[in-house]
N, C-alpha and C positions, 0 to 999 in steps of 0.2 A: 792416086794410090791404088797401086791392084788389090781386087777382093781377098780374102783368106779363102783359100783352097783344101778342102777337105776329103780325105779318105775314106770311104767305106769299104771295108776290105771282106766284111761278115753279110750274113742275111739281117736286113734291117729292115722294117716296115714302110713300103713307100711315103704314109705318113708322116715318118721322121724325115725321108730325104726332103719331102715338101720343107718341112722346117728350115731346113738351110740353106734354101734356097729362095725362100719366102725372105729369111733375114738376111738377103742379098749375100750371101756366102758361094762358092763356085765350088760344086762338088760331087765327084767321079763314087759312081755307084758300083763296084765290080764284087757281089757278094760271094766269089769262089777266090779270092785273088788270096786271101792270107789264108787256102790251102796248099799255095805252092809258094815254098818258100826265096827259093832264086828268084821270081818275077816277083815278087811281095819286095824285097832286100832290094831290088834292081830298081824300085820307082817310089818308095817312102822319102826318098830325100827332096821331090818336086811338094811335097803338103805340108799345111800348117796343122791340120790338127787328122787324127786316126779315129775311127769310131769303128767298134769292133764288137764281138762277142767272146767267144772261146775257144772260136778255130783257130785263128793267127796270134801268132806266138811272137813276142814280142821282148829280142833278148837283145843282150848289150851289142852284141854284133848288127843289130837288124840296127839300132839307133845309133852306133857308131858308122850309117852310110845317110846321115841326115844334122845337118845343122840349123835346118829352117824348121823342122817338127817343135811346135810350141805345147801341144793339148793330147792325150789321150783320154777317149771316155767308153769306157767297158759298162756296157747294156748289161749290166747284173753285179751283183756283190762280189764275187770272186774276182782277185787278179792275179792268181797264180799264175797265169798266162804273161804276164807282165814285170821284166826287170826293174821294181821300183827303183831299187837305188840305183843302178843306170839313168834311168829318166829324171831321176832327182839329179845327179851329177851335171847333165846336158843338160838341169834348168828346164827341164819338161815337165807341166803340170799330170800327175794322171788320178784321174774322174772315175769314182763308178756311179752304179743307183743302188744303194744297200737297203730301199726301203720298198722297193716296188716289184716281187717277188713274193715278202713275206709270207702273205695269207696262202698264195699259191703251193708253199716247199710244205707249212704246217698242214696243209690238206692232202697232200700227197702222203703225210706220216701217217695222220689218222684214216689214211685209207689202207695204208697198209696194215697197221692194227687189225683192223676188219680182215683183211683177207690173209694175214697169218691164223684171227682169232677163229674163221670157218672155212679154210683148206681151200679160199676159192679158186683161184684157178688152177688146182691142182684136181676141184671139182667138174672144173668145165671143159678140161684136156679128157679128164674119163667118160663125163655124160656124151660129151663131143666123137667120141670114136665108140659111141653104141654101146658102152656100158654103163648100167646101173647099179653104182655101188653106194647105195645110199645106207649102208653100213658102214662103209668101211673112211665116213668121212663126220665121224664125230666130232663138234666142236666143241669151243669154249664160250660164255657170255663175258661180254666186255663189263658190264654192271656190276656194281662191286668189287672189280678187283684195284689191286694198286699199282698204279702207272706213276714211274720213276723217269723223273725230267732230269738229264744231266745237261746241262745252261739252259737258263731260263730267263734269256734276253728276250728280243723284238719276237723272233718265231717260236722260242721256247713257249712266252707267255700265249698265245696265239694260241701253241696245240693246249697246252693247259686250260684255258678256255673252255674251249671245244673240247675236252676230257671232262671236264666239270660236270657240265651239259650233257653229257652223254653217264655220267654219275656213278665214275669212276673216281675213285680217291686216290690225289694226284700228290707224290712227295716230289720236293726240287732238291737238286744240289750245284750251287753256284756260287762261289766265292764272295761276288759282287751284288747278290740276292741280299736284299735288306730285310729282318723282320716284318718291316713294317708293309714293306711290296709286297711281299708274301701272302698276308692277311689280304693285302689291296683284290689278288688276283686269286684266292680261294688254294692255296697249296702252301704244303708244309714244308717247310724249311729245313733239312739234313744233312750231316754229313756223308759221303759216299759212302764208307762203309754199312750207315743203315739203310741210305738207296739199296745198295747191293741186296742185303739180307732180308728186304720187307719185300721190292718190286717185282709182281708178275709181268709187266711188260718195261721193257727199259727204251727209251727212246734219246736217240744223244740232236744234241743241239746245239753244238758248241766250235768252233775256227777249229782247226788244225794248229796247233803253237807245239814248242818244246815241251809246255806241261800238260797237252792234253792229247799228245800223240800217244795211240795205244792206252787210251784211259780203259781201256776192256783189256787189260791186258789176261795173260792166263792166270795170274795170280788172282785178281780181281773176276776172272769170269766163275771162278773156284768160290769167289763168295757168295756169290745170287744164288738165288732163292730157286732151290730144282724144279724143272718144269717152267723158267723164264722165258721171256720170249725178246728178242732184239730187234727193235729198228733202228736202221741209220739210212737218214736223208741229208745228212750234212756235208762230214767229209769224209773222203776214204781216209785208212789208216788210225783213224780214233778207234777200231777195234783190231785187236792182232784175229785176222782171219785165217791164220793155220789152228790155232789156239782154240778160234771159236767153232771151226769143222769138227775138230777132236772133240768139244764138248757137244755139239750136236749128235755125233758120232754114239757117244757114251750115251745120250738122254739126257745128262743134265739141263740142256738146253731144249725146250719144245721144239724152239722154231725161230728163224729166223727171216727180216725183211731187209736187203738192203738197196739203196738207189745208186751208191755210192763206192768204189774201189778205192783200193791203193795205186792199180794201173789202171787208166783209163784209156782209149774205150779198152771194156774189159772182154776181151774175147777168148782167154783163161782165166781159172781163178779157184784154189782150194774150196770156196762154198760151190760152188757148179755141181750141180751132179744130186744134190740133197734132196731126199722127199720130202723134208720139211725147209728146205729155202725159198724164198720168192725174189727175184730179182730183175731190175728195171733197169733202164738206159741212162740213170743221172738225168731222170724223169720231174724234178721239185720244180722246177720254174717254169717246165712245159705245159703253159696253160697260154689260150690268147690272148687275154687280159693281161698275164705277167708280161709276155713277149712287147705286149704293143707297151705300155705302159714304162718299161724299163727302155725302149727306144726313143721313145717320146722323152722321155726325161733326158737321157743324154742327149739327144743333139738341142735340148733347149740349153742345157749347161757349157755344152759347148761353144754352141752359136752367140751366149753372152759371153763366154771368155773373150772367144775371138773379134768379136763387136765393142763390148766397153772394157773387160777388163775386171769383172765379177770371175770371182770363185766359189762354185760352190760344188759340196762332197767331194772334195779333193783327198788322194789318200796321201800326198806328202805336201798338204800344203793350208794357212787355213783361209776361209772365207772373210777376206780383206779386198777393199777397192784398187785397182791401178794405180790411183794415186798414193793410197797409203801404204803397200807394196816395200819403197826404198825405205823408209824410214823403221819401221815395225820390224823387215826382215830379221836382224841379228837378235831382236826381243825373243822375235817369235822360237826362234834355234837354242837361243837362252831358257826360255820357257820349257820348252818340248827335251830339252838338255837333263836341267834339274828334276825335273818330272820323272825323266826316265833313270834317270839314279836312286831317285828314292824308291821307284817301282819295282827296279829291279831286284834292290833290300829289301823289300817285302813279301814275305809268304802270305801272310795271316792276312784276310780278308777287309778292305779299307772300308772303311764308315763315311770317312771326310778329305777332302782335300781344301788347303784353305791358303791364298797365295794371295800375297803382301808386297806392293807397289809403292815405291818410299822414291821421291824425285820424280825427276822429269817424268819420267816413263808413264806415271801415275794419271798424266795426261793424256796419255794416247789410246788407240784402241783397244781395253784391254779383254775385252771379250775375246778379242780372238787371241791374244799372250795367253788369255785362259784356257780356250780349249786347246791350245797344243801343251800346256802343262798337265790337264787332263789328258790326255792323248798319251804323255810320256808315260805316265804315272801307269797308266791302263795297257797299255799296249802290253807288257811283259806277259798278259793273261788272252787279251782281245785282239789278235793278233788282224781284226779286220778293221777293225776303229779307225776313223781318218778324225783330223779336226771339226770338220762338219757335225759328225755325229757323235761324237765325246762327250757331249751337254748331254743329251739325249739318252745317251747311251749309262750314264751315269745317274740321272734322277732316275730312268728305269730300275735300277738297283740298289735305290735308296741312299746312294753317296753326295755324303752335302757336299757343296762346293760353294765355296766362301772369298769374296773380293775383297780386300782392306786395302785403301791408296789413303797413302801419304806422301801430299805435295809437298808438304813443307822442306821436306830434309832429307839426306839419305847418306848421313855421316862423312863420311871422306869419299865418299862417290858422289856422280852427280844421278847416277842411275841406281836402284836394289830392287831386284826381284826376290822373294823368301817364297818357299814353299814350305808346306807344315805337311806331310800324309799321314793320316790317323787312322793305326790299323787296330782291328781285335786287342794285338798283344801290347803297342807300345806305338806312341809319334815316333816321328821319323823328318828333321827337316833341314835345309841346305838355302841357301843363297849364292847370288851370280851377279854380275854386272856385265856391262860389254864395253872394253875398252876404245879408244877412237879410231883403233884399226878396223876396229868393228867383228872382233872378234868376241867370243862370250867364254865367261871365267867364271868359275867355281871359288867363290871368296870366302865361304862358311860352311861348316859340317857339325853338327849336333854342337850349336853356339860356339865352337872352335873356329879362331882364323884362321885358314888356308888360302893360298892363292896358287893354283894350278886353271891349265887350260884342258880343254875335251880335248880326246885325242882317243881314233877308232877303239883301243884296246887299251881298256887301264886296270890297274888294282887296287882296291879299296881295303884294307886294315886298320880295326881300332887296337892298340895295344894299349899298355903301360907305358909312360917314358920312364926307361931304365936301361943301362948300357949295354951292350952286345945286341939289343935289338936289329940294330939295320945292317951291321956285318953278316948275321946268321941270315937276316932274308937277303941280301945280296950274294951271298953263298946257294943258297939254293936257287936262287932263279937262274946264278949265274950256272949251275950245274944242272940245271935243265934246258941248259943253253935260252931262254929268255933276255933278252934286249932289252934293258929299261933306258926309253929314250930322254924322260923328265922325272925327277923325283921331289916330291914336294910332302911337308912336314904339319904338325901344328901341337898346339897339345895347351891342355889349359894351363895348368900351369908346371915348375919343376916338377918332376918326378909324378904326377898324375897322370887321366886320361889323355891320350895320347891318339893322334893318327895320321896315318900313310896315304897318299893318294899320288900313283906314279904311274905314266903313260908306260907301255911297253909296248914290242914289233910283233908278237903275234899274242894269241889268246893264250889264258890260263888254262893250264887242262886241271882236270877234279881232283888229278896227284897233287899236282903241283900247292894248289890251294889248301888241300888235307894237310902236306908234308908244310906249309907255312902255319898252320894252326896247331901245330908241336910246338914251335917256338915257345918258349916258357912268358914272356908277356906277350902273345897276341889274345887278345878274345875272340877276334873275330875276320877272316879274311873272306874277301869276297872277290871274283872278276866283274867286272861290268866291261858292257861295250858300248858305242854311241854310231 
């Protein structure tokens, strides 16, 4: 049997190539190759697995000329560079290292603190060209003031830390931030709007998702506290930067550090130009320690994929055996299914998650059923979270997570996975099975029988059962031309709570879903996607 042949298409540490070749893997080093895209597209389909960084771009065209690519593993946390659900569809595992950076990205914030907090190298461009203007570059002390953490995950906690230390008085704001963590890690707990209105220095720390795109928006930079100061070393786009030039502009803003764009590489860009901005090349992981350390780990993760048949830090997949692989698959889709339904219902900030194994299933691996029901549940927030780091990523933020298996029974299935999510405002829980097609079904909703299957684009409604209900929403969907390809019912009993749960061919738009919660018994309509 021929070796697994691997790709390097990025700069990777010779290091890590040793690695894969030490574990008898055959593997072509060309570190400029996924800068050019036609020679990159023209020879991905000769490897089994790609090991990359964040030059080579990795979209459904480039794996749609490859049916033997088994593995991708992205040397750092980001894979924006990477068509996950592409490479999920081809059955492609894709890997990052979402831990072997950290200390490096948090060091890069708090250095930028420093050199917004004393004008430095706005210091050293003047003393540098012969002048001495040591008037004209008054600063500020870090000591004493209030540094506002917006997510206070793995690197949030980190800068927090090291803020501490330096004896700053640190508020967080983080959905997922538990009291008790909080306490654990010396910073107070708030919501954003006191962030906004207490913090001299704001440092964001949080994925790029739907709800944290533009978390600085202009409304929001209109709240902080005059004379603020901004860092972002995470993503671009979590601050609207026309919005924050303006406030720089006016004063409101001191000062600004950013590492990070909306475009990258950024060779325009509204803050350019500012006497109070500082800005870096997407500088956070640029350390040699990060670089070797996040190479080193992928091709270790790699070289076991393609050796025994380990997973680990997978972003679409969880850390299960080869052997165990057939059987768990449709749990784990089940798992990670229900998760994300109830996650997506959730605004208000989760405490717990607690998931109940009733049958067969109760027997198998369910550690890993677990973290992708954790994974479902979180993703809507954590838009970087893979099954690997779901466990992890969740005790960090003080969310219980809770196993009950029950062999004995599991009523008229022979399978029941139940999920409970318990948020600030209210539980939230569902059950599924997977039938012998081996597909995964949605059999319960707030103790209501339903039986509907996933399907990409669905609608979620609790009403009343009372009549004219499903005429008036088939009327509107039907006039906003919507497709509803399955429609499935439940309700507890006559004339009570009631609910809808029906696939349709493209997404809800926010009209559409508004103009359904007119209907005189809906309480509540939602879209979900899978």
């Amino acid at each position: 049997m021929a070796a697994p042949k691997v790709l390097i298409s990025d700069s990777l540490s010779n290091a890590a190539v040793q690695i894969f070749r030490d574990r008898g893997i055959d593997v072509d080093f060309f570190p400029n190759l996924g800068k050019d895209k036609e020679r990159f597209a023209a020879v991905i389909g000769h490897y089994d697995g790609l090991a990359i960084r964040s030059a080579t771009k990795v979209t459904e065209k480039v794996l749609a000329q490859t049916s033997r690519l088994k593995v991708i593993g992205r040397a750092g946390i980001g894979v924006d560079n990477v068509d996950v659900a592409a490479a999920t569809a081809r059955g492609v595992i894709v890997m990052n290292t979402p831990f072997g950076n950290s200390i490096t990205t948090a060091e890069h914030a708090i250095a930028m603190m420093f050199a917004l907090a004393r004008q430095i190298p706005q210091a050293d461009l003047s003393t540098q060209a012969g002048k001495w203007e040591k008037n004209r570059f008054m600063g500020v002390e870090l000591t004493g003031k209030t540094l506002g953490i917006i997510g206070c995950g793995n690197i949030g906690a980190i800068v927090a830390d090291r803020a501490v230390g330096l004896k700053l008085k640190v508020v967080a704001y983080d959905p997922y931030l538990s009291p008790e963590r909080a306490l654990e890690i010396g910073v107070e707990k708030v919501e954003l709007d006191a962030l906004l209105a207490r913090a001299d220095i704001i440092t964001l720390h949080v994925p790029m998702t739907d709800k944290t795109r533009n978390i600085l928006s202009a409304e929001n930079l209109a709240r902080t506290k005059p004379g603020v100061r901004i860092v972002n070393c995470a993503r671009g786009g979590l601050v609207d930067e026309v919005a924050l030039r303006a406030a720089l502009d006016s004063g409101h803003v001191a000062g600004a550090a950013f590492d990070v764009f909306i475009e990258e590489p950024a060779t325009a860009n509204p803050l350019f130009g500012h006497p109070n901005v500082i800005c870096t090349p997407h500088l956070g992981a640029s350390t040699n320690e990060a670089q070797e350390n996040v190479a080193l780990q992928v091709a270790e993760q790699m070289s076991d994929y393609l050796m025994t048949g380990a997973i680990t830090n997978a972003i679409n997949f969880p850390s299960i055996s080869a052997d165990e692989a057939p059987r768990l698959k449709p749990f784990v889709a089940l798992a990670e299914k229900l998760g994300s339904f109830l996650g997506q219902l959730t605004d208000a900030p989760i405490k717990g998650i607690r998931i109940t194994y009733e049958g067969a299933v109760a027997g198998m691996n369910t550690r890993a059923l677990t973290a992708a029901a954790v994974t479902g549940a979180l993703r809507p927030f954590l838009q970087d979270i893979n099954m690997v780091s779901a466990p992890a990523l969740a005790r960090e933020r003080g969310i219980v997570v809770d196993e009950i298996k029950r062999e004995g029974g599991a009523s008229d299935y022979e399978s029941v996975i139940r999920i409970t999510v318990d948020a600030e405002d209210m539980p939230r829980d569902a059950a599924g099975t997977v039938f012998h097609d081996g597909k995964p079904r949605i059999i319960e909703i707030r103790s209501i029988a339903i039986d509907a299957a996933f399907a990409p684009h669905m609608l979620y409604v609790r009403n009343h059962d009372k009549p004219g209900f499903i005429g008036r929403l088939g009327t509107i969907l039907g006039e906003a031309g919507v497709n509803v390809a399955t429609f499935n019912l439940g309700r507890e009993e006559e004339g009570g709570n009631a609910i809808c749960f029906c696939a349709v061919d493209a997404p809800i738009s926010e009209s559409v879903r508004a103009e359904i919660e007119t209907i005189p018994q809906v309480k509540r309509a939602r879209p979900v996607s899978f």
